[in-house]
N, C-alpha and C positions, 0 to 999 in steps of 0.2 A: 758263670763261666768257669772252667776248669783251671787247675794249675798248669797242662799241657800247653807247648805253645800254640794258641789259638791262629795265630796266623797263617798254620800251617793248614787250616781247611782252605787257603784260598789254593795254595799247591796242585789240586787236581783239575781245576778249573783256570788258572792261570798259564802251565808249562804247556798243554796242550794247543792251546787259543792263542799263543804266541809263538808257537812252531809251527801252527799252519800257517799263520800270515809269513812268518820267514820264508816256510817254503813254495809260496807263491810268487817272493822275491829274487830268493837265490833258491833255486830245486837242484841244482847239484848233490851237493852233500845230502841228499833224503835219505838217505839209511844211516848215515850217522848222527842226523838229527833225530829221526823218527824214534832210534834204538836209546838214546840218551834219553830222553825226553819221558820214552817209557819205563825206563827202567828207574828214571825217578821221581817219577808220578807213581810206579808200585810201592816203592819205598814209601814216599807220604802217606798212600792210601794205608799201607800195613800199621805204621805208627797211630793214622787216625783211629784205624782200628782197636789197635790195643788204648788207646788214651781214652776212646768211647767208652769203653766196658771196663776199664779199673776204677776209671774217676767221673764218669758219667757223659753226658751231651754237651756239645760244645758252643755257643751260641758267639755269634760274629756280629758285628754292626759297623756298617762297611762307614768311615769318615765320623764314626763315631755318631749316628745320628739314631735316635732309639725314634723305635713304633709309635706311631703309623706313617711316620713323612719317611725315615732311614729305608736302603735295602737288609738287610740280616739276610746271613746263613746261620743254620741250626742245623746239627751234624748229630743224631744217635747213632746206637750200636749197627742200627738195621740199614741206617744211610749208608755207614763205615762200612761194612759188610759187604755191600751193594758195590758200592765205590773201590773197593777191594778187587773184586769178582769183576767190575768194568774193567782194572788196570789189570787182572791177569789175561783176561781174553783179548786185550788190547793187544798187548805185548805179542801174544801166541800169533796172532792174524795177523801182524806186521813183519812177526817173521816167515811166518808159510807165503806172505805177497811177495816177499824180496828176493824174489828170484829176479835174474835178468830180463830184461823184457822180450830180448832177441833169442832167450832158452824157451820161450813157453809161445806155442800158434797162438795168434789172433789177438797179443797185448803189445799196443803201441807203447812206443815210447813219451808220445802225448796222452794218451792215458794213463800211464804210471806218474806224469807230473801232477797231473788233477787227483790221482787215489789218494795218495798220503794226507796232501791239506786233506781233504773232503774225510776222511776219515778221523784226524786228527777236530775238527769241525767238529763231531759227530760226535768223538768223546768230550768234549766241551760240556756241547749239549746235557749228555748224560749227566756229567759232574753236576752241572748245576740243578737237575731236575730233583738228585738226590740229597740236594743240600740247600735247597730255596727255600724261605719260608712264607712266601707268600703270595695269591694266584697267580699275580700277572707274572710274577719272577718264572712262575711253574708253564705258563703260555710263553715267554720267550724261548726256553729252552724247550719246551714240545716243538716249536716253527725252528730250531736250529736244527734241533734232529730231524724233523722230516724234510726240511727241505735237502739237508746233509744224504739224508737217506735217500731218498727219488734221484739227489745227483748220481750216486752210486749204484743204482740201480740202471740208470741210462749208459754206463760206460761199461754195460756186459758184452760179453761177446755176441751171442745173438742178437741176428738183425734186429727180433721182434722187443729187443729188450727198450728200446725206447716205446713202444706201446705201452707196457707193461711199466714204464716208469709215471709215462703221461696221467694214464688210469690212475697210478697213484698217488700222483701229481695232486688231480681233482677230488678224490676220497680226501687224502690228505686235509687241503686246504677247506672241504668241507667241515671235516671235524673241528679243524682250529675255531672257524666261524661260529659252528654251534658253542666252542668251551667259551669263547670271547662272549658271547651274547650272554651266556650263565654267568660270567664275571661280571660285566657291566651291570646286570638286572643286580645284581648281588651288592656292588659298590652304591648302587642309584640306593639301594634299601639301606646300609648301615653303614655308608662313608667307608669303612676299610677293606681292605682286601688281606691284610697280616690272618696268619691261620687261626692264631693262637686267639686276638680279639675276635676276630669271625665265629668260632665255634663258640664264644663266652657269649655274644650278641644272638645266635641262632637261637630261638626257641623252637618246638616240636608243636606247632598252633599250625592248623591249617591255613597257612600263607600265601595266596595265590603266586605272588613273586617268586619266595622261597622256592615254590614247587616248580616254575618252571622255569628259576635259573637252576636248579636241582638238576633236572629232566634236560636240560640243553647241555650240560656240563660232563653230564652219565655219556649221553648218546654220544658227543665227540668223542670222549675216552672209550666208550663200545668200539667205534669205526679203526680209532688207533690200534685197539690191544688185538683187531682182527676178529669180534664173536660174530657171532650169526644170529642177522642174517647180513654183517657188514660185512662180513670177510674176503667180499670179491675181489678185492684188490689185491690180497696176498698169494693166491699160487703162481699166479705171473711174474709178483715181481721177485720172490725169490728164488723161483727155479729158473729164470732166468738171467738173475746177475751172476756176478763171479763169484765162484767159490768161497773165495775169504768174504766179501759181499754178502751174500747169503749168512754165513756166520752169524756175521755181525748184526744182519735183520733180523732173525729170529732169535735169537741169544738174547741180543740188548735192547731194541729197538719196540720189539711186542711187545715184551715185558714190561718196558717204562709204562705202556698204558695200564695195564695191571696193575703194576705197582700203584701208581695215583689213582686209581679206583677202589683199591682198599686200605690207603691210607684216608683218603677223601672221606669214600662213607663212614670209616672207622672213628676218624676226628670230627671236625666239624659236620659233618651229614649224619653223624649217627641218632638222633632223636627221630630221623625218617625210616631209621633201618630195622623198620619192624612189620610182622608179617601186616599185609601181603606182600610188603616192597620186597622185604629178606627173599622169602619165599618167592616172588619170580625173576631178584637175579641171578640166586639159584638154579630157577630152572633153565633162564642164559646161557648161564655155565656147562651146566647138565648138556642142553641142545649141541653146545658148541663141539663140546666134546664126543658127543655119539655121531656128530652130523661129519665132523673132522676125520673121527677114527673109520666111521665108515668109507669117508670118500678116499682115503688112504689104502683101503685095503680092495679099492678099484683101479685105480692107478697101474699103469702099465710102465713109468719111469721112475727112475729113483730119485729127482730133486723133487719130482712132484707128490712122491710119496712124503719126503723128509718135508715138504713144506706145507701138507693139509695136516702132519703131524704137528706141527705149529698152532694150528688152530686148534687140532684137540687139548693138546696141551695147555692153554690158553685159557680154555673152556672150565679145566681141571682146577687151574689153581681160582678161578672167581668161584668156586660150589666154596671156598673155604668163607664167604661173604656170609651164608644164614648159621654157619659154623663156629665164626669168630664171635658174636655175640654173650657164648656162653661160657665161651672156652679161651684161651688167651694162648693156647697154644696152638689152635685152629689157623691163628695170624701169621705165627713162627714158622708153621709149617707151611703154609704158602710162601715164605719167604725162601726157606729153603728148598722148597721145588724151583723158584723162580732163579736160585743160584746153579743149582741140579740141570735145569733146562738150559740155562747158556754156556755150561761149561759141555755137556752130552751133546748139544745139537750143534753147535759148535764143530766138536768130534766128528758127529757124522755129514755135516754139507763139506769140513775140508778131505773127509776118506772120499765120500762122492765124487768129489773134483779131481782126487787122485787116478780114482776109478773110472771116470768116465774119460780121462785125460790119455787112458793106458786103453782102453779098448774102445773108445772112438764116438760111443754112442752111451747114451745111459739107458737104455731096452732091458729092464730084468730080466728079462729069459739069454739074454746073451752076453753079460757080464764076465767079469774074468772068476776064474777060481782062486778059489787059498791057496795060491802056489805061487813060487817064485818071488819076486819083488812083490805081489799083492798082498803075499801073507800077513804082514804087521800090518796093513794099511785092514784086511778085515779083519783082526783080531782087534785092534781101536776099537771099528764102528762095532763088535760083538760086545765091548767093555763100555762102548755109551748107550746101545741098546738095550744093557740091564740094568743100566743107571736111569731109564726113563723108565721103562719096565716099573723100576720100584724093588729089586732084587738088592737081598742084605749082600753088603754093607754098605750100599750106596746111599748117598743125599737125597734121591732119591725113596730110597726106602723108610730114611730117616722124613723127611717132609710125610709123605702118605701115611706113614706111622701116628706122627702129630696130628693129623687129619682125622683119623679112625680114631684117638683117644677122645678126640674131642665129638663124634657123630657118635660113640659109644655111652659118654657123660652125661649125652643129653639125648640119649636114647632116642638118635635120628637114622634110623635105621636103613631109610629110601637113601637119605647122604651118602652113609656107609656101603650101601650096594654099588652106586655109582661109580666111587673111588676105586672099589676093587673092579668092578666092570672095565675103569679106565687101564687099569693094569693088563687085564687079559685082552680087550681090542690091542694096546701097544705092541703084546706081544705077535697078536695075532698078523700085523701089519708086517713088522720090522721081522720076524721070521720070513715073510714074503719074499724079502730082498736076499737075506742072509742064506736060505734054503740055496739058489743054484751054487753057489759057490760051497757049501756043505758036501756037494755033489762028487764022487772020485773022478779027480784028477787025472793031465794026460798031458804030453809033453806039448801036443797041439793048442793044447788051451792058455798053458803058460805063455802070456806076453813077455817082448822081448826087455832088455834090459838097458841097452843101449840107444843115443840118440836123441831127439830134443822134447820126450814124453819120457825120458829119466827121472826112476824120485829120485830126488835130494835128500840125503842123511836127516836135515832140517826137518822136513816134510813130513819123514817119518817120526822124530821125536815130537814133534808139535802134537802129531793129530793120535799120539800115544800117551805124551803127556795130559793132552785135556779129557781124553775119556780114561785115563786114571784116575784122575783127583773126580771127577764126575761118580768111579766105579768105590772110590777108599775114601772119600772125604766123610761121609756118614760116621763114619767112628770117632773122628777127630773133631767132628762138630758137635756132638753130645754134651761134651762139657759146657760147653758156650750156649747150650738149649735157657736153662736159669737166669742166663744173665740176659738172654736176648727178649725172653715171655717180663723181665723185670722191667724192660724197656716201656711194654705197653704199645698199642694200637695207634693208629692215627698220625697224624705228621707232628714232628717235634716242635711244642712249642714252650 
């Protein structure tokens, strides 16, 4: 345990979990709770941060009860990081929601009572998935976030948004079942469930059990992170929720399963992660990502573009799975796409909302132009479009950078094609969208300015701020690259 105050990992997982239940009590003050509450959960997360990387990982033991009977949290640099990037995005989407609910069509006022908790829920969840140390701890907080998640999916504006919650309702709960059955098989075989004893107990013996609590654990985290051919549940349900909703799905929500799929096989499953296993979640990956970017650059709207983008995306950062084995920056660099991708998409589903909110429909070919009030709102989505792109100086650029060193190291050259392939579909897509509004302008096309489809000053600084740090973080994360590869793979134990 560190010299830092350790009780302060309970801070991100605490002030959230006890601001939704207030504001299920008392919802009045929801914007002065919501705003308090985030703004100091950023604060703890920033100090986790800095205390992870000067003095090391933090380890917690909740009532004082050590492994295997105690819960623990265990907090590295890559959690800190994570947890970081949740409380910045947190912050940003609670303030682009906090419009009035009588300023913006089609948000009740009983829908704004239910966002906040359910949101707030949500970051709960996250905190602890990034700080758990042990499966089932890591299964609770999967079943907070999705059930978190399908509620906020059902309280979109269109109709058909409760289908699309339903659907993923059932994926959902599918997946938990499978990860729950890998756990069980996995406790029934070595009594613990703690990471750190689990991976010291796992040997690389052909296990019948091993393999297929293995295999039930992989497949639920497949269905979560969205690959293919699980992905059916996501273009519904995020081009269908609300703006900030969407956000928050593809930003934080995908990614969790990512995240545990390559801290998973990285730590404890890694004696199984050798070819053929490397080699076809690789090609997973690979699939998800050409099947994603392809279906993106068929798409006739734009949530639906920005949300098969997710799945390429997706796709992208699990190729770093036959990559990390040799390379230890292969890891680093899917963590920093995985920050890259929820601060840029982010960017683009809240310019979307702005944009679709201002000209009535999301139809690419009838979009508004770079004029007038729209202007910032497309220069954002142009500053997150180069931050997924992979264009320097982005985090972006900097992750697929880390990527290439390590496909080049170890002279994986199909890797290396991939990754730059993922770059040019990206672009190829997301100019799709950007192209009509490139187009010369006219007084006709400029939307109006006044009225209850006004941006808000907020609106704009949010969804400029986040594909900023999306478009300049890459420079500023360089130095902290040494510190994060010194970390090491796998979950902290």
């Amino acid at each position: 345990m560190t010299s830092c105050l350790p009780h302060l990992i309970a801070a991100p997982i605490l002030l959230p979990l006890h601001a939704a239940l207030l504001l299920f009590l008392w919802p009045q003050p929801w914007r002065l709770i919501s705003l308090l509450v985030a703004g100091l959960t950023l604060v703890a997360t920033a100090l986790l941060l800095d205390c992870t990387l000067t003095q090391g990982g933090i380890d917690y033991a909740l009532g004082a009860w050590q492994r295997p009977l105690g819960v623990h949290w265990r907090l590295d640099a890559i959690g800190a990081l994570l947890l970081l990037t949740t409380s910045v995005l947190m912050l940003a989407v609670l303030v682009a929601m906090m419009r009035a609910p009588a300023s913006v069509p089609g948000v009740s006022t009983q829908d704004q009572s239910y966002l906040m908790p359910l949101c707030l829920f949500l970051w709960t969840g996250l905190s602890v998935l990034f700080t758990a140390a042990d499966l089932f701890q890591l299964y609770v907080a999967l079943e907070l976030v999705t059930l978190s998640a399908v509620a906020l999916v059902a309280l979109g504006r269109d109709s058909r948004a409760l289908d699309a919650a339903t659907r993923y309702l059932f994926a959902a709960v599918f997946g938990s079942l499978l990860y729950l059955l890998g756990l069980a098989l996995l406790y029934g075989q070595y009594a613990v469930l703690d990471v750190g004893l689990l991976g010291e107990r796992m040997q690389a013996e052909a296990l019948l059990t091993d393999a297929l609590a293995i295999t039930a654990i992989t497949l639920g985290l497949l269905l979560k992170a969205a690959l293919v051919p699980l992905h059916f549940w996501l273009p519904a349900a995020h081009s269908r929720a609300k703006p900030g909703v969407s956000a928050l799905l593809s930003g934080l929500v995908v990614a969790s399963g990512s995240y545990l799929l390559l801290r998973l096989w990285l730590g404890p499953f890694q004696p199984w992660l050798q070819p053929p296993v490397s080699t076809l979640l690789g090609a997973i990956g690979a699939a998800t990502m050409l099947w994603g970017a392809l279906q993106a650059l068929q798409q006739r709207r734009l949530k639906r573009v920005i949300a098969y983008s997710t799945v390429s995306q997706s796709g992208l950062i699990l190729l770093a799975l036959p990559l990390a084995l040799g390379e230890g920056s292969a890891f680093v660099g899917a963590i920093l796409l995985m920050v890259n991708h929820a601060l840029a998409k982010a960017a683009l589903f809240l310019s979307a909302g702005l944009l679709v909110r201002q000209a009535g429909h999301d139809h690419l070919s009838r979009l508004g132009q770079a004029c007038g009030p729209l202007a910032p709102v497309w220069l954002a989505f142009a500053l997150a479009a180069l931050a997924l792109i992979g264009a320097p100086p982005s985090l972006g650029f900097a992750g697929k950078w880390a990527l290439l060193q390590a496909a080049v190291a170890q002279h994986a050259w199909g890797w290396l094609g991939l990754i730059v392939l993922s770059s040019l579909l990206t672009l190829a897509y997301l100019y799709r969208v950007a192209a009509p509004a490139l187009g010369p302008s006219s007084s006709q096309t400029c939307p109006i300015t006044d009225g209850p489809t006004a941006i808000a000053w907020s609106e704009y600084a949010i969804v400029l701020l986040l594909a900023g740090l999306a478009f300049t973080l890459g420079l500023l994360i360089l130095p902290l690259v040494p510190a994060l590869e010194a970390v090491g793979a796998g979950l902290p134990t």
